[in-house]
N, C-alpha and C positions, 0 to 999 in steps of 0.2 A: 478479580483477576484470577485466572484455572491456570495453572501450571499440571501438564499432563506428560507422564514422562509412557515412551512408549517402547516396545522390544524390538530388537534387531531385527526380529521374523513379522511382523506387525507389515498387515498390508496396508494400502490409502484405506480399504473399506474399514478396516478400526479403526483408522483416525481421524475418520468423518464420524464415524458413530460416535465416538469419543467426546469428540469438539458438541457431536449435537445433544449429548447426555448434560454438555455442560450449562449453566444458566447466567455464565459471565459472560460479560462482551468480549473483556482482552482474553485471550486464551494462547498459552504456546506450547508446541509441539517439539517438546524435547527429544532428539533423535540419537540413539548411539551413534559409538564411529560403528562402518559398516552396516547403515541400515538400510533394509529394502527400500524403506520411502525411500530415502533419498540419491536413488540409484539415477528417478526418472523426472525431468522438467516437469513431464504431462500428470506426477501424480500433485504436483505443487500447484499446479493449472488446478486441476480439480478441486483439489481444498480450497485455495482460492477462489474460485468460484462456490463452492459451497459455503463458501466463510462469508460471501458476500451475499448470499440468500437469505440466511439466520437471522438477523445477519449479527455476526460475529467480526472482531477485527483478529485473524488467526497470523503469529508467529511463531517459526523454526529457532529451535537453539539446537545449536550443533556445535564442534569443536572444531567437524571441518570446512576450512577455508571454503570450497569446491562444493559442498555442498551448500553453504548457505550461499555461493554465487548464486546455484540454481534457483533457491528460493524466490531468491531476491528478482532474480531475469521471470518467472513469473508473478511478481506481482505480490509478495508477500515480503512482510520485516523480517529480517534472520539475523541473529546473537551468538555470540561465543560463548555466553553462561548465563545462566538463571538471572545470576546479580546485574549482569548489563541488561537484559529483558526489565526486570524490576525497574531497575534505575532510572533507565527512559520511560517508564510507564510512571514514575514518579515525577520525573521529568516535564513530562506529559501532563500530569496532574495539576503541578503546579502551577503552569503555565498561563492552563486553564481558568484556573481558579483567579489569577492576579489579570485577568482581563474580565476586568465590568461589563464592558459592552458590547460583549458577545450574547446573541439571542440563543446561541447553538446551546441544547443541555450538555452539562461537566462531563458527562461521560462518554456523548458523542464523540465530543471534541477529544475529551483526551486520548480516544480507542482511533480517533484519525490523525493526532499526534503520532502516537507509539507507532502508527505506522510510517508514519514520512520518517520520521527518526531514523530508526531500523534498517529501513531500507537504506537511509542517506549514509550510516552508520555501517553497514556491510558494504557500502560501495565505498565506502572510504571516502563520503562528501557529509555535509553539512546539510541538510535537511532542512524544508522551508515548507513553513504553513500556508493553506490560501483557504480563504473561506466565500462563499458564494454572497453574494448580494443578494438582502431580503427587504422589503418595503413593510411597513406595518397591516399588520394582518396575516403576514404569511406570502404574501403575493411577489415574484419576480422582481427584482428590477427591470426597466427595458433595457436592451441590448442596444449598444451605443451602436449610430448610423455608422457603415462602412463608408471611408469619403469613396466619391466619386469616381468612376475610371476617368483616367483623361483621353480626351480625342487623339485618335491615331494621327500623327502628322499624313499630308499626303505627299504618298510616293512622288520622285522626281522621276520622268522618264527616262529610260535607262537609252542610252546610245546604241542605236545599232550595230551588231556583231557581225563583221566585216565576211561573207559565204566563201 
């Protein structure tokens, strides 16, 4: 886990270089009050899409409320401090760790914890795991049959509209 603290003048492009310097999965982007990042949606779009190239699972800590809305409205966990980041990534951890049978590796899982967390956590909800259906070997599950449409009733002829 990177904890990267960044300067108030700090454009998105250091903190994509930053995040990609780094060789952790969880990484968060500690932001002063008043910082540029966090003026714009689109630079929190950006990282979050570059977080999810690396791929990295990348979160904001910030102190303001408003800014980790934004975060969060694109697609990234945002914290009020280092110690709640940590905490849910601990959180997250162990979670992990006390589920046997889960195929997912510990750190997948946990770096996709810390994010449902985060995010459920800046929205002021409770946060809820899912994990995908795998068959042995790696392979899909099938996707359950959609039932059926049902047949349209047939129209009753409508009475004629008196000229």
């Amino acid at each position: 886990m990177a904890v990267i603290f960044l300067d108030q003048d700090d454009e998105i492009t250091t903190a994509i270089a930053r995040m990609r310097a780094s060789q952790d999965i969880k990484v968060a982007m500690v932001l002063p009050p008043g910082s540029r990042l966090g003026t714009s949606r689109i630079n929190f779009r950006l990282l979050a899409r570059e977080a999810q190239e690396l791929p990295r699972q990348a979160s904001i800590v910030t102190t303001e409320a408003g800014v980790r809305a934004i975060a969060v409205s694109a697609g990234l966990a945002a914290y009020a401090s280092v110690a709640e980041f940590e905490a849910a990534a601990e959180t997250a951890a162990a979670a992990v760790r006390s589920d046997h049978s889960s195929d997912v590796p510990v750190e997948a899982a946990a770096a996709t914890a810390v994010g449902v967390a985060g995010a459920g956590a800046a929205a002021g909800a409770i946060g809820s795991l899912t994990t995908e259906t795998t068959m042995p070997g790696g392979a899909e599950a099938p996707a359950e049959a959609e039932p059926a449409a049902a047949e349209p009733a047939a129209a009753e002829p409508a009475e004629p509209v008196p000229a």
